[in-house]
N, C-alpha and C positions, 0 to 999 in steps of 0.2 A: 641214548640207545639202551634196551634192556638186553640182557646182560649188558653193563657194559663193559669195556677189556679194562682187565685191571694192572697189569704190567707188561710190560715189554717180552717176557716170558708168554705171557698170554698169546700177545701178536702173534708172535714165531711159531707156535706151539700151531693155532689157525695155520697159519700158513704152510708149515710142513703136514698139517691134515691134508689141503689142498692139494699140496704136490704130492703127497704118497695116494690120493685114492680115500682114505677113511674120510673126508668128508667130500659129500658129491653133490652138492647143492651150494648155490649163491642164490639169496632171492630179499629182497625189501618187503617190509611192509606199509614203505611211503605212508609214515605218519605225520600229515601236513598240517600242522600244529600253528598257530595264527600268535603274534608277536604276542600281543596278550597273554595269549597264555602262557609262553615263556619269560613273560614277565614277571615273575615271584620269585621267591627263595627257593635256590637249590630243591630240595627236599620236596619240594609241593610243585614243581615244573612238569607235566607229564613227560612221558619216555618219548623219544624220537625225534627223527629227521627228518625233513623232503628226501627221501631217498630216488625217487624214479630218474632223476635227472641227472642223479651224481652218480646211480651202481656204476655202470656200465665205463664210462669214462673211469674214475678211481680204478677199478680194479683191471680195464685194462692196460693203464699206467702202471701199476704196481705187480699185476698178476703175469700177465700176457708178455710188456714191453722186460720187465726186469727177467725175464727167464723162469718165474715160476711154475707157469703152464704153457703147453704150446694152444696152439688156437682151438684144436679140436677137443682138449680137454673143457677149455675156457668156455667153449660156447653151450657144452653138454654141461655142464653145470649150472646154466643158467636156463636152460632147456629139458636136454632129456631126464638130468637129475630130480625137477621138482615133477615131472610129472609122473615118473616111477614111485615116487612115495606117495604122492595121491592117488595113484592108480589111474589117473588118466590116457585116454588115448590122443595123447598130444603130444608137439615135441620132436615130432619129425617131419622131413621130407619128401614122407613117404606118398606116391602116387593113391589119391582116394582120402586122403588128409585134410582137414580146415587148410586154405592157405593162411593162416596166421604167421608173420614172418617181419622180424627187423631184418633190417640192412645195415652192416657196421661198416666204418670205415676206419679199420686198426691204426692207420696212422694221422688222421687228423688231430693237428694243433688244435688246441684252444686254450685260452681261459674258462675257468667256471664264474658265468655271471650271475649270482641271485636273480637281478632283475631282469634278467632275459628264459627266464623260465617258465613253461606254460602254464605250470600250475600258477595259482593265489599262492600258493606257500611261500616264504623263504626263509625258512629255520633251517638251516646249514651250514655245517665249522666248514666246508670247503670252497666258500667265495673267497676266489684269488687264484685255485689251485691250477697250476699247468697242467695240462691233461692231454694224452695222447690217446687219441679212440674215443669215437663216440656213436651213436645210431644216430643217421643220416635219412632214415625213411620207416615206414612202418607200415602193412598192409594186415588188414584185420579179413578175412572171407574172402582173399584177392583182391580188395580196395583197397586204396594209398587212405591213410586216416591222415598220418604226417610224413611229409616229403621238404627235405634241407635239399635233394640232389640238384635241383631247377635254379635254385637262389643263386 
């Protein structure tokens, strides 16, 4: 990942952003990078993860479940946060709104499976991780694009 964290001081430091308010965005650039190319030397490997599949899970195991944020924070960060910096009119639930909308389920188990991910990608350190919370559905204009709730 670019930056990437460079100590443990760093983590924290993130994470008490999160909780005080000074940083008000979470967002990926789901850079889905093909084994290949993570095939070289350190140095010459491009930057990045499959992020789309792991944010949401990862952070709300560590963010949401450990008490860092409560929901309402958590979900505006991933939400109303990015789209205040782009200026967007998105990001709400507001009546006359794109219905664009996850559906999360805070407390679903899972494992993180690389190979169960919809992308092609699987470049990511967290195959194995327990994960509590994940998006269970997703409606793009008011259409379901993906739905887990039926399964």
């Amino acid at each position: 990942m670019n930056p990437p964290l460079r100590s443990e001081e760093d983590r924290l430091a993130l994470i008490e952003g999160l909780r005080d308010g000074t940083i008000t965005v979470i967002a990926t650039d789901h850079a889905p990078h093909t084994q290949t190319d993570k095939l070289v030397e350190f140095d010459y490997a491009p930057f990045g993860i499959i992020g789309l599949e792991t944010a949401l899970p990862v952070c709300f195991t560590e963010l949401y479940h450990k008490g860092v944020l409560d929901i309402s924070s958590f979900v505006s960060k991933f939400t109303k946060g990015p789209a205040e910096i782009l200026g967007l009119p998105i990001g709400t639930l507001a009546e006359g709104s794109d219905a664009d909308i996850t559906i999360l389920d805070p407390d679903c188990e899972h494992v993180i499976d690389i190979n169960s991910f919809y992308s092609k990608s699987r470049n990511n350190p967290y195959h194995g991780y327990k994960a509590k919370g994940k998006a269970v559905a997703v409606l793009v204009n008011g259409e379901f694009v993906f739905n887990t709730m039926q399964d």
